[in-house]
Structure formats: C-alpha cells, structure tokens
N, C-alpha and C positions, 0 to 999 in steps of 0.2 A: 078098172081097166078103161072106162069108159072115159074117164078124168085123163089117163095119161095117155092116150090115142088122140082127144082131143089138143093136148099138147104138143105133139109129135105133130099133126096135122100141118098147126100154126106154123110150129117150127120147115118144117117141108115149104111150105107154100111162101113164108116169108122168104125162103133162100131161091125161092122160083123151080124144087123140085117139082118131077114130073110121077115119081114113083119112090118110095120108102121100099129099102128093101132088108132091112134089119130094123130093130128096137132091141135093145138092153136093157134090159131092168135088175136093180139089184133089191133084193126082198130077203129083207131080217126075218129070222127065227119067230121074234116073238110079234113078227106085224101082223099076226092072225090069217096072213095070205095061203091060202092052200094052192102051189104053184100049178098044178092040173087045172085048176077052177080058172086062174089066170087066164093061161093057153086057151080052153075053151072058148071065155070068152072074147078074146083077143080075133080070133077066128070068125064066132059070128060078127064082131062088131067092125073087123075091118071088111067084110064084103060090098062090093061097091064103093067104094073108097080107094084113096092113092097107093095105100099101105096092102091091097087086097092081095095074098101071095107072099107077104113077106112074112120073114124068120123072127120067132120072138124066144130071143135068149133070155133062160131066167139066172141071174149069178147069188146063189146065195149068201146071206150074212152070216155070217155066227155069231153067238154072245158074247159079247168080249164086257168084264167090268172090271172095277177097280176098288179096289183092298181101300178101304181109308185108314186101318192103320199101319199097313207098312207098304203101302204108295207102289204096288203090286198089281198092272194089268196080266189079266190072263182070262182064257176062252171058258165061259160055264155052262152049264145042261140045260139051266134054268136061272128064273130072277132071284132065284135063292141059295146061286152056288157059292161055295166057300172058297177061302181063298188056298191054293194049294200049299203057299208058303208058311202063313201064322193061323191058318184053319179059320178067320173071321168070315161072317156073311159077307158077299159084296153089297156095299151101299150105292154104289155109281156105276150106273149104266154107260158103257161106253160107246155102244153098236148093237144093234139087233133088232132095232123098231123100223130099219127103212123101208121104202117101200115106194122107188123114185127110177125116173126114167134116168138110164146111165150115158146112155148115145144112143144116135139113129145115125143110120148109112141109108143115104139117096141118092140120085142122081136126075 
C-alpha cells in the first residue's frame, strides 16, 4: 500500500491536485493481498497527506486461465483448476496475480 499511495501522490501532485479523493485498486485472488489488511493500511498511511479522508475501492480479480489444449479461457478456484470443457489442468494463467492502482479521482 505504501508503494501504490506513493504512486497516486506523484500522480495527484504532477496534475497540480490539491486533494485525492478516491483510489481504485484491482487485487487478484491469488496476489496473496488480504483486502481488509489493504484498507487498514491505506488509512494509517494516508493521514496527513493529500489523500487523508479519501475512499479506497478495492475491485477484485478472479482467476481466469487457459485450457492449452482446447484454447478454452474460463474462471478457476485455484492455480490448479481444470478446464470445465476437456477436464485438462489450466497451464496459463490469465488474471489473478494483479495488484495495481486502477484510477484516482482528485481535484
């Protein structure tokens, strides 16, 4: 959090914002982010800062992979879900590792 507040900062302050009043984040399944832990820190780390008071939406990812032998995306539980069409393990990960800032609202 402390990475993507820094981020958002720069971003704010290079457009000449005065105040950040949202952040977006989208955080995959398997980016080991427990989204509570986020928030918290989000909170302490924006006090005194431009961002102090604003909203931190979290949007989740889901698993999404892809069948390599019948070229089959679809959403899994885990890194070892099957594919639902020919029952193959997924080998390619499509989505679910993110863990990046999506937008910020300032003014």
């Amino acid at each position: 959090m402390e990475q993507t507040l820094a981020i958002a900062l720069e971003h704010a302050q290079r457009e000449g914002a005065r105040h950040i009043h949202q952040l977006t984040m989208r955080v995959g399944a398997l980016s080991g982010v427990v989204p509570d832990a986020l928030q918290f820190a989000f909170d302490v780390l924006t006090q005194g800062t431009i961002a102090e008071g604003a909203r931190l939406t979290i949007e989740s990812v889901p698993i999404v992979a892809r069948c390599a032998r019948c070229d089959r995306e679809f959403e899994a539980e885990d890194l070892l879900g099957a594919c639902p069409r020919c029952g193959e393990t997924a080998t390619e990960l499509r989505q679910g590792r993110e863990l990046e800032l999506a937008s910020l609202e300032v003014s």
